[in-house]
N, C-alpha and C positions, 0 to 999 in steps of 0.2 A: 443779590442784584436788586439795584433797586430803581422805581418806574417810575413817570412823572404822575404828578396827580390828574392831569388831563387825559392820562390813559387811563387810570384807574376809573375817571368819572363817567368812561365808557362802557364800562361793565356794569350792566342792568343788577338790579337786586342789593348792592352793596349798602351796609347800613354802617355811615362812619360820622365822626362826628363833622368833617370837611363837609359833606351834605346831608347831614340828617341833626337838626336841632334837636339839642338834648329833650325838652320837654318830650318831642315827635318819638325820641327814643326810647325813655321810658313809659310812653304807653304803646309801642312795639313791646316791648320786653316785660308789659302786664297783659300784652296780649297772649303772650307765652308761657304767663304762669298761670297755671291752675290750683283750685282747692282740693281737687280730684281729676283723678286720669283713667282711661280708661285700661283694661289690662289689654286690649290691642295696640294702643299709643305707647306704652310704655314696654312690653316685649313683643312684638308684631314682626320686626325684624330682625330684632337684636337682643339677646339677653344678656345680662350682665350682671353680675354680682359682685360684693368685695366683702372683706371681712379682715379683723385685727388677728393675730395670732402672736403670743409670746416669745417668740423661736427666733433665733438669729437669720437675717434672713438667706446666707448661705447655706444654713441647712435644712430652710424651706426648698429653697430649689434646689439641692440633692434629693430631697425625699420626692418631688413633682418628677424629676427628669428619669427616677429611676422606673422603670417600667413596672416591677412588679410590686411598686407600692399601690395602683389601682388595686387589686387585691384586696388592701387593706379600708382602703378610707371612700369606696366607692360603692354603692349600694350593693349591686351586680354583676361586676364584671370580676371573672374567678378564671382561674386554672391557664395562665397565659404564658405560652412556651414558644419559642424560632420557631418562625419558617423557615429563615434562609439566615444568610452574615446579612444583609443589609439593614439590620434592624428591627425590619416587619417579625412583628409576634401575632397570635392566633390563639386565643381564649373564648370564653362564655360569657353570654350576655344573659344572662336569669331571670333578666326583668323579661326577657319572651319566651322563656323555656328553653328549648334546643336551640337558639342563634349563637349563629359564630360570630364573634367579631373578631377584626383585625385593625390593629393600631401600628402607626409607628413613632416615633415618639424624634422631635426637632426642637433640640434646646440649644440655649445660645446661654453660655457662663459668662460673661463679658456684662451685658444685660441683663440677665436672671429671666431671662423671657423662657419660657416650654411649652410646647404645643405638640397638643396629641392629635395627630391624622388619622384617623378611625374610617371603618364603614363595619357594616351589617352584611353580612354571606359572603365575601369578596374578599382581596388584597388587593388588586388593581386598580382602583378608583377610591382611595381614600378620602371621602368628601365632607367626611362629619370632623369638623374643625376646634380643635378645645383651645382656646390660647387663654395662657395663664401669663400675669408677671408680676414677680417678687419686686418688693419696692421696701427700700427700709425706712421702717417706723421712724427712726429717729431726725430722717431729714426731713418725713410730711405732719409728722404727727409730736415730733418731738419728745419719745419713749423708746426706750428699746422694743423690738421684734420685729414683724414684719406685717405689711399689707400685702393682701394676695387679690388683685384682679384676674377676674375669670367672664371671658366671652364668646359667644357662639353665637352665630350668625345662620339667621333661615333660609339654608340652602334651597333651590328649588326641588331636588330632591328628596326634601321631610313632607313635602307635599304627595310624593309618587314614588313608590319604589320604582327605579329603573330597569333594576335585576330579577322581578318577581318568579323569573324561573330558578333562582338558587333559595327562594325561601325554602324553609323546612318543612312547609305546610302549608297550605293557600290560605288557611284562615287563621294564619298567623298576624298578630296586630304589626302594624309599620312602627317602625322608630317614629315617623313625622305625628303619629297619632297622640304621641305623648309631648311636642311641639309645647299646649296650654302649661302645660305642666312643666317646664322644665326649671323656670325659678326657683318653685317649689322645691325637685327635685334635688338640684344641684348643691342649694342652702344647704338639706340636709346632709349633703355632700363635703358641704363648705364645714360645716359643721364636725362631721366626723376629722375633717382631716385639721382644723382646731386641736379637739381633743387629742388626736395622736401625737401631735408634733408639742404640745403642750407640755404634756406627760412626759415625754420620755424626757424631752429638755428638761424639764423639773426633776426628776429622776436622775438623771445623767447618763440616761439608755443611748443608747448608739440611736441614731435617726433612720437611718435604714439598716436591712441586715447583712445587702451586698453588696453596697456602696454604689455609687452615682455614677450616671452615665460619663465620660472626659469633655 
């Protein structure tokens, strides 16, 4: 659908070239760049990371959609088995000792998009949000494998456990506590699941052991 420009010129804040002279614009858009940022400006809300990996990218997202590849390429999280048929699994989070977590895991093959719905003690309120999407290399970057974006979003719950009577322990640290850190974290995450998927493609190892979610 498309609007008249007279409606558009009614919407406050829009920066186009119909009402914003380019000079005007370019120093809008050196207002916006910096030499340095702060690390609140830049993961405050929002993390995200990306990374190349050599691997086709259909067998990037088999290996992200299957569930017990966390296992493998995640710092953490170990030993995850069914609850129920609908998906939901229930493993260990190591990064706090005895926490449960429970994931369940929404991939779209069509897309290559997979996102892990997680929480911490619980199954009912999945709120810790992983969205991943396989993107092939060869149409943005013009090489074989694949680009993997990876984002997560600061729930208001990283700020406050909701559920503090299913912790393990009361002076158990919160997931939100490790929030600063999770670029950090994830990288090396990013990283490990690089090398695996690397590997075995070089090798010609099967990418997962039990094959992918349908």
């Amino acid at each position: 659908m498309r609007v008249s420009e007279e409606e558009l010129a009614e919407i406050p804040g829009l920066a186009r070239f119909e009402n914003m002279p380019l000079p005007e614009a370019f120093k809008l858009v050196g207002e916006h760049t910096k030499e340095f940022y702060s690390h609140q400006e830049v993961y405050g809300d929002f993390c995200t990371l990306q990374g190349y990996i050599d691997c086709p990218p259909r067998q990037v997202y088999d290996y992200l959609a299957d569930m017990f590849s966390q296992e493998e390429y995640t710092y953490s999280v170990r030993d995850l088995e069914p609850v129920d048929d609908t998906g939901l699994h229930v493993g260990w989070d190591r990064l706090s000792g005895t926490t449960r977590i429970y994931v369940r895991i929404d991939a779209n093959p069509d897309a290559l998009t997979v996102d892990y719905h997680a929480a911490w003690d619980q199954g009912h309120d999945l709120w810790m949000i992983y969205l991943f999407r396989v993107v092939d290399a060869q149409t943005v970057l013009k090489r074989p494998g694949s680009v993997v974006l990876w984002t997560n979003c600061h729930h208001p719950y990283y700020e406050k456990n909701p559920y503090p009577e299913l912790a393990p322990s009361p002076d158990r640290r919160w997931v939100g506590d490790f929030w600063h850190q999770f670029y950090g974290g994830h990288l090396l995450e990013l990283e490990n699941l690089k090398a695996i998927l690397e590997y075995r493609h070089r090798m010609g190892i099967p990418i997962t052991a039990g094959g992918a979610r349908p």
